[in-house]
C-alpha positions in Angstrom: 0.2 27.6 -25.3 -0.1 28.4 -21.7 2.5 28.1 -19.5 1.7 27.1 -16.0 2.9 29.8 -12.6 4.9 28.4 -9.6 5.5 31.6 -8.2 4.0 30.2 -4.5 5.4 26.5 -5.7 9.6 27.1 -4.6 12.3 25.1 -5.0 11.7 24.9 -1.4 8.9 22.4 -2.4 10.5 20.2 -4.2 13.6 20.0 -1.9 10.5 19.3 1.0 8.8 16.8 -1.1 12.4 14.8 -1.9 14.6 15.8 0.9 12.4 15.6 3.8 13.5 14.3 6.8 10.5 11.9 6.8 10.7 8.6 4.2 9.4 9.3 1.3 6.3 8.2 -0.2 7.0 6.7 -3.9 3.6 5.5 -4.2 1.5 6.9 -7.2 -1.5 7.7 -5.1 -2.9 10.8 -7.7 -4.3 12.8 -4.6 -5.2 16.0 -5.1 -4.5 16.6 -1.5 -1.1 14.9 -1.5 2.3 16.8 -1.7 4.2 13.8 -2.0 5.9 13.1 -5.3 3.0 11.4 -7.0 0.1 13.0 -5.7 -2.0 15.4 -7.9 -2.0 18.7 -6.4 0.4 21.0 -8.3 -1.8 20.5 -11.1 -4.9 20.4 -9.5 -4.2 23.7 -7.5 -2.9 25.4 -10.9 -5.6 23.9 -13.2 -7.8 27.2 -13.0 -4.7 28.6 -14.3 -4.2 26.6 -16.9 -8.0 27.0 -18.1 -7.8 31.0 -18.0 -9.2 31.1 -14.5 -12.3 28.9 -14.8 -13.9 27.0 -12.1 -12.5 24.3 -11.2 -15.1 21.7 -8.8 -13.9 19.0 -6.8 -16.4 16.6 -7.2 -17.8 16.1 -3.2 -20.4 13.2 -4.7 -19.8 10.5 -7.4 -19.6 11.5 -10.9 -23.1 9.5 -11.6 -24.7 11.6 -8.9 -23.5 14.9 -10.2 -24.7 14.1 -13.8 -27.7 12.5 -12.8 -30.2 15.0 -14.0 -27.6 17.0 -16.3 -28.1 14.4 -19.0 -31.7 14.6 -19.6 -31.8 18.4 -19.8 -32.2 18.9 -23.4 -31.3 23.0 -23.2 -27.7 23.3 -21.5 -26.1 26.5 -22.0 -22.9 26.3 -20.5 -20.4 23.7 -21.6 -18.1 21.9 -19.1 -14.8 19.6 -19.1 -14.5 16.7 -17.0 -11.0 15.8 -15.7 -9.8 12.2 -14.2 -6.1 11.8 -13.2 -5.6 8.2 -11.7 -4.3 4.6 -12.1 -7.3 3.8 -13.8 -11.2 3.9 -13.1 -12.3 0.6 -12.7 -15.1 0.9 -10.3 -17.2 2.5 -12.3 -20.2 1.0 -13.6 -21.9 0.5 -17.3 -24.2 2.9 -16.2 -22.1 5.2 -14.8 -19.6 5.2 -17.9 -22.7 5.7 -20.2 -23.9 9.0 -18.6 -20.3 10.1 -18.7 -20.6 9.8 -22.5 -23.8 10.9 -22.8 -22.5 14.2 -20.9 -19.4 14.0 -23.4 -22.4 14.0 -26.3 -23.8 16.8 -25.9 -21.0 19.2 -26.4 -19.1 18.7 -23.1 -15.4 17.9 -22.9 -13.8 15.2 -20.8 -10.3 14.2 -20.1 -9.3 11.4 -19.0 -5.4 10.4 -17.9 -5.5 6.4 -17.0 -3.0 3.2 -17.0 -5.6 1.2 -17.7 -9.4 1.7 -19.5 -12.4 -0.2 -19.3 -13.6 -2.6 -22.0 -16.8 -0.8 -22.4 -15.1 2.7 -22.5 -12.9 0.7 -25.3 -15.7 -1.2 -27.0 -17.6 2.2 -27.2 -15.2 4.8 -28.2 -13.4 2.2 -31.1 -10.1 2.4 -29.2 -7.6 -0.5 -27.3 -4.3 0.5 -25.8 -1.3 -1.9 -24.9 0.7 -1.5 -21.9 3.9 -3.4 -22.0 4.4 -2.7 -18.5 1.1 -3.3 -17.0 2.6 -5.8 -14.7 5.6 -3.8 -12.8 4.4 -2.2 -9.9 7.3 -2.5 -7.6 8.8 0.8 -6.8 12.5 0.1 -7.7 11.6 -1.4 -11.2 9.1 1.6 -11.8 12.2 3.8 -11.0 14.1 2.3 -14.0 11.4 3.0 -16.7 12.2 6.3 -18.2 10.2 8.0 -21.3 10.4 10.1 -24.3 7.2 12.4 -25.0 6.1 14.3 -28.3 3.1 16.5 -28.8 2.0 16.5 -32.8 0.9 20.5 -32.3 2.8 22.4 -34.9 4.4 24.9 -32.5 6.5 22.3 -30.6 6.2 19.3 -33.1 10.0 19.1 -32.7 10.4 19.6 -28.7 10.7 15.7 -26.9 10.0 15.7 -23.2 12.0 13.8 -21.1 10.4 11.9 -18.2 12.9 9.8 -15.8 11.4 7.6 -13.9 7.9 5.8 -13.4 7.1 6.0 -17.5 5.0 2.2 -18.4 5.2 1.5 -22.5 1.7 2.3 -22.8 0.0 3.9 -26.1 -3.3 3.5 -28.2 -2.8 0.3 -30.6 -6.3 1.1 -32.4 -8.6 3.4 -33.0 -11.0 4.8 -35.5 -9.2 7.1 -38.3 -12.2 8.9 -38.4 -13.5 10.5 -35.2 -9.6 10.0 -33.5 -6.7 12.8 -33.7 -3.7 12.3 -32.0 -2.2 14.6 -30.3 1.0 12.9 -28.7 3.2 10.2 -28.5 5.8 8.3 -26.8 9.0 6.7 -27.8 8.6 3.0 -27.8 11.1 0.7 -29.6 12.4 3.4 -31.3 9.3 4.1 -32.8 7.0 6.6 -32.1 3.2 5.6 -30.7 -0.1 7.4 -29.8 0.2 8.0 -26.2 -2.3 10.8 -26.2 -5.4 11.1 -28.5 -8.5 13.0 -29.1 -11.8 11.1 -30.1 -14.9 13.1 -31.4 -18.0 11.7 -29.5 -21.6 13.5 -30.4 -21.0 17.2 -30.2 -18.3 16.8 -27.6 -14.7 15.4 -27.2 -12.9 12.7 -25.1 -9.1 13.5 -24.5 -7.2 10.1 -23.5 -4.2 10.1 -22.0 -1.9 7.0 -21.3 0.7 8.6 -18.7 -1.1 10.1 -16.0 2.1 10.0 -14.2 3.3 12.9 -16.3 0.9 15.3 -14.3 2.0 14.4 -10.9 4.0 16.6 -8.7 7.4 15.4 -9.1 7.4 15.7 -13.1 5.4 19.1 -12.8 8.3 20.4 -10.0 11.1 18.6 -12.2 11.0 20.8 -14.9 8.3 18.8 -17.1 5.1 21.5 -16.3 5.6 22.4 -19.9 4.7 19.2 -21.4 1.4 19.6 -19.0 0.7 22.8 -19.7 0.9 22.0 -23.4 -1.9 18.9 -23.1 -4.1 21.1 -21.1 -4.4 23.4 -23.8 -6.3 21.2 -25.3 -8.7 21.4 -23.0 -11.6 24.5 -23.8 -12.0 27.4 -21.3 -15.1 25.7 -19.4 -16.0 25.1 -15.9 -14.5 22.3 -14.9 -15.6 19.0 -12.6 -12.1 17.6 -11.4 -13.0 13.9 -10.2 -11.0 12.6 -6.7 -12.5 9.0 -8.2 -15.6 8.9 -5.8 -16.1 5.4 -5.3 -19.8 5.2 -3.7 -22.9 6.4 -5.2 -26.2 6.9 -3.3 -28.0 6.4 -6.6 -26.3 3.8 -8.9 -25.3 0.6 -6.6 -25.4 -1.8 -9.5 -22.3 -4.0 -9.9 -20.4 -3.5 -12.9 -21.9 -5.3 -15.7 -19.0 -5.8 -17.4 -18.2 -9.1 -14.5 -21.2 -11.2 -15.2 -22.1 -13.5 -12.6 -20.3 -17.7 -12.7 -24.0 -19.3 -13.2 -25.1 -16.8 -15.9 -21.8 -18.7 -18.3 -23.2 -22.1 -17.1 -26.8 -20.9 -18.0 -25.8 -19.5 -21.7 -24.6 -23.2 -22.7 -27.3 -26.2 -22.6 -24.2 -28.8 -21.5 -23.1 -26.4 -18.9 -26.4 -26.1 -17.7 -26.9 -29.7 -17.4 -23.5 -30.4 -15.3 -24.3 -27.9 -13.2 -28.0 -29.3 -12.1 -26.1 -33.1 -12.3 -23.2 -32.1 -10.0 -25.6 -30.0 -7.7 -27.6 -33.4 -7.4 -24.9 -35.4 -6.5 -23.7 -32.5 -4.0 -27.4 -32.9 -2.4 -27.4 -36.7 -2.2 -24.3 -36.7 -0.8 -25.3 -34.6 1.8 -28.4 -37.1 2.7 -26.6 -40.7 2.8 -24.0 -39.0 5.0 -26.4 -37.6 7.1 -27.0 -40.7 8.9 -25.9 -40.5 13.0 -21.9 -41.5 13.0 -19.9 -42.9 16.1 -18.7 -39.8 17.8 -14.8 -39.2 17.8 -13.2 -39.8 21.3 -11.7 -36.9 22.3 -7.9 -36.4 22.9 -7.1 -36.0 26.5 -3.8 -34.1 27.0 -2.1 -34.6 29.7 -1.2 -32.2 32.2 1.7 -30.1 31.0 4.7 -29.2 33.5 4.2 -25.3 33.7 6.8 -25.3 36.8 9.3 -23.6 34.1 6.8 -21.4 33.0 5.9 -20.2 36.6 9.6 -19.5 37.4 10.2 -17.2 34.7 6.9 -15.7 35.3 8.3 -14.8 38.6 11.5 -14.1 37.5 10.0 -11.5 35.1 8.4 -10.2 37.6 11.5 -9.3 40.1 13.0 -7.9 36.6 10.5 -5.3 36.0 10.5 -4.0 39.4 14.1 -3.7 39.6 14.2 -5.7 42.9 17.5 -7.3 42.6 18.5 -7.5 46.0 15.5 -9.9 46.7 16.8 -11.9 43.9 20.4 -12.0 45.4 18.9 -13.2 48.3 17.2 -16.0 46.9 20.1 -17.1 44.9 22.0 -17.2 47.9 19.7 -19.3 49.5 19.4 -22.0 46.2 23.1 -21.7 46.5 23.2 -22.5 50.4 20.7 -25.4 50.1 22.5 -26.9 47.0 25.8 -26.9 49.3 23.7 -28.4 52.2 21.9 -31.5 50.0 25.4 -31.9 47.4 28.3 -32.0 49.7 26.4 -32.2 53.2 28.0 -29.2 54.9 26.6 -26.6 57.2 25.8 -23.8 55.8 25.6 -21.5 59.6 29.2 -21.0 59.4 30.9 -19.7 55.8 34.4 -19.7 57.7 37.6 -20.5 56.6 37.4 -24.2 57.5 33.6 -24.5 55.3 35.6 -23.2 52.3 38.3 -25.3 52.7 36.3 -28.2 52.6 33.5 -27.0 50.0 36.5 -26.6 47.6 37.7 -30.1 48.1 34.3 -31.8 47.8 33.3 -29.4 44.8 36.9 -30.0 43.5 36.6 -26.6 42.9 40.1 -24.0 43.1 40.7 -22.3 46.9 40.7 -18.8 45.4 37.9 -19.2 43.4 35.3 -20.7 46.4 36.9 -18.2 48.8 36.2 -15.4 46.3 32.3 -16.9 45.5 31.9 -17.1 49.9 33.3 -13.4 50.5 30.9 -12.0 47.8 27.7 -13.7 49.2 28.6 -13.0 52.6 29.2 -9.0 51.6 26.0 -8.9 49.6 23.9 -11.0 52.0 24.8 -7.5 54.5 24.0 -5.0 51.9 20.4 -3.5 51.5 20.1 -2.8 48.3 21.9 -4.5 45.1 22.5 -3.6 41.7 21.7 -5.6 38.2 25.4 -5.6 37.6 25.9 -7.3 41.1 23.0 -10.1 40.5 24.8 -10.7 37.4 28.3 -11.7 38.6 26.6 -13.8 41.1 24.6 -15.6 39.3 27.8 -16.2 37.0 29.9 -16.9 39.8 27.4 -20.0 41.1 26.7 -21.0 37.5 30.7 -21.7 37.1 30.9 -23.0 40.7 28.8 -25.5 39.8 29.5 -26.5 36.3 33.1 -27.2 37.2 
């Protein structure tokens, strides 16, 4: 079996991928360009490796473009593999999923490592596959679901892999005795299931994996590169076309047949038909009789809003953000003065001793505490500049005044 060579893959990596200062990303993204822990590119940059140092092509163009004319060439010397490592292929169409096959048929290999499989890909190959956890896909209940793996090859029939985290209960529930092998399983209820099977199509193979998780960087770096190496083995010493999952194809732009069209069901079935013309009559009739000129609606006429608040903090903003707080004390001074002037009908030209004895009697405010508020306006009324502190205790100081 081969074993797979992290002499340029350190510790170091792994401590970067899982003890970076940066978050990090949990997300099963399969990228073949992504370091984080489940992205695909330990085993995409160690897959020539694993196949005795064969090519290995990442796919620039979809896979239907690639194959396009590969498929009608009756004379191919050279075999290839095919490789897919993702959450699952579903934008690929009938068409596109046929010339995959077809490639498959005449003595090419594919593997393909999905959650999920397409009803044709199902339908055609004579397989279906449950997945008990098809519908967790937050990050902390993925965390919990941890996995037993076994591989049914001779020379490590006994040896379980261990996966902690991220491992869905999904295996092969049928398939056809006669063209299937499997190759693995996984521990499921105590019971041991397909998880990884090979299906003989034309002169060619299809290798299916359930766990595509298991080839990601954290389980390669965690000391699970074993169990990949081993699956890869299965795969023959051929070039190999590694698919990124290339969703646009400048040749096949068909939508996938496998979602036909709302008014195709209504067509199939007479009844269906019928209720669909009848209720698009009545839809159109409808239409007419209320068609007819109707009294217009008379318009709502707000009233005009108050914005006198809105104006003030606008302003007040306004002396915040360019820190002029001394124009600010000023002007509280002067609401202060003219509140003094109109409330208690004083003059404001002299803030002696007898105006403070008298404000505090009127106000029925405390001596000290009007002496205090007079001293500090007159000493910031003479200073130039003022502080933020400053134009806080005042404002404080003739909030209180007043409120008493």
């Amino acid at each position: 079996m081969r074993i797979l060579r992290f002499i340029k893959y350190t510790p170091l990596l792994l401590i970067g991928l899982l003890l970076s200062c940066n978050k990090t990303d949990w997300n099963e993204n399969y990228k073949e360009k992504q370091k984080s822990p489940f992205g695909n590119y330990v085993i995409y940059n160690e897959a020539a490796n694993l196949l005795d140092g064969q090519k290995v092509e990442l796919l620039e163009k979809h896979i239907y473009d690639h194959l396009l004319f590969y498929i009608y060439d009756d004379v191919v010397d050279e075999k290839k593999n095919y490789v897919i490592i993702k959450s699952s292929n579903y934008k690929r169409t009938n068409q596109g999923k046929k010339q995959l096959l077809d490639f498959v048929y005449k003595g090419n290999t594919a593997f393909l490592a999905l959650n999920s499989f397409s009803d044709s890909l199902q339908i055609k190959l004579g397989f279906t596959n449950n997945n008990l956890d098809k519908k967790v896909r937050n990050i902390h209940r993925l965390k919990e679901l941890k996995g037993t793996f076994y591989l049914k090859n001779d020379a490590f029939q006994k040896t379980k892999f261990t996966f902690d985290r991220n491992i869905r209960r999904n295996y092969f529930l049928q398939y056809n005795d006669t063209i299937t092998t499997v190759l693995g399983t996984i521990e499921v209820g105590g019971e041991q299931v397909p998880n990884f099977i090979k299906i003989a199509h034309g002169k060619g193979s299809v290798l299916l994996h359930t766990q595509p998780i298991a080839f990601t960087n954290y389980n390669l770096l965690n000391g699970n590169e074993a169990y990949a190496a081993n699956v890869f083995s299965y795969i023959p010493n051929n070039p190999t076309l590694w698919d990124p999952l290339i969703r646009s194809s400048k040749y096949d732009d068909r939508l996938d047949e496998e979602q036909p069209s709302i008014f195709s069901f209504f067509l199939a079935h007479q009844t269906l038909t019928w209720f669909l013309l009848v209720s698009l009559a009545g839809v159109i009739l409808f239409m007419v009789f209320n068609a007819r000129r109707k009294q217009r609606p008379i318009p709502v006429i707000e009233p005009l809003k108050n914005s006198t608040v809105e104006f003030t903090q606008t302003i007040a903003n306004l002396y915040l953000k360019e820190q002029d707080h001394k124009n600010l004390v000023d002007k509280k001074i002067a609401y202060f003065l003219e509140k003094v002037r109109s409330k208690y009908l004083l003059n404001t030209t002299n803030l002696n001793k007898d105006f403070i004895d008298k404000l505090a009697a009127k106000s029925g405010n405390d001596i000290n505490r009007t002496k205090y508020l007079i001293n500090t306006i007159i000493l910031l009324n003479k200073k130039t500049e003022c502080t933020e502190e400053e134009l806080l205790v005042l404002h404080k100081m003739i909030k209180n005044f007043f409120n008493t």
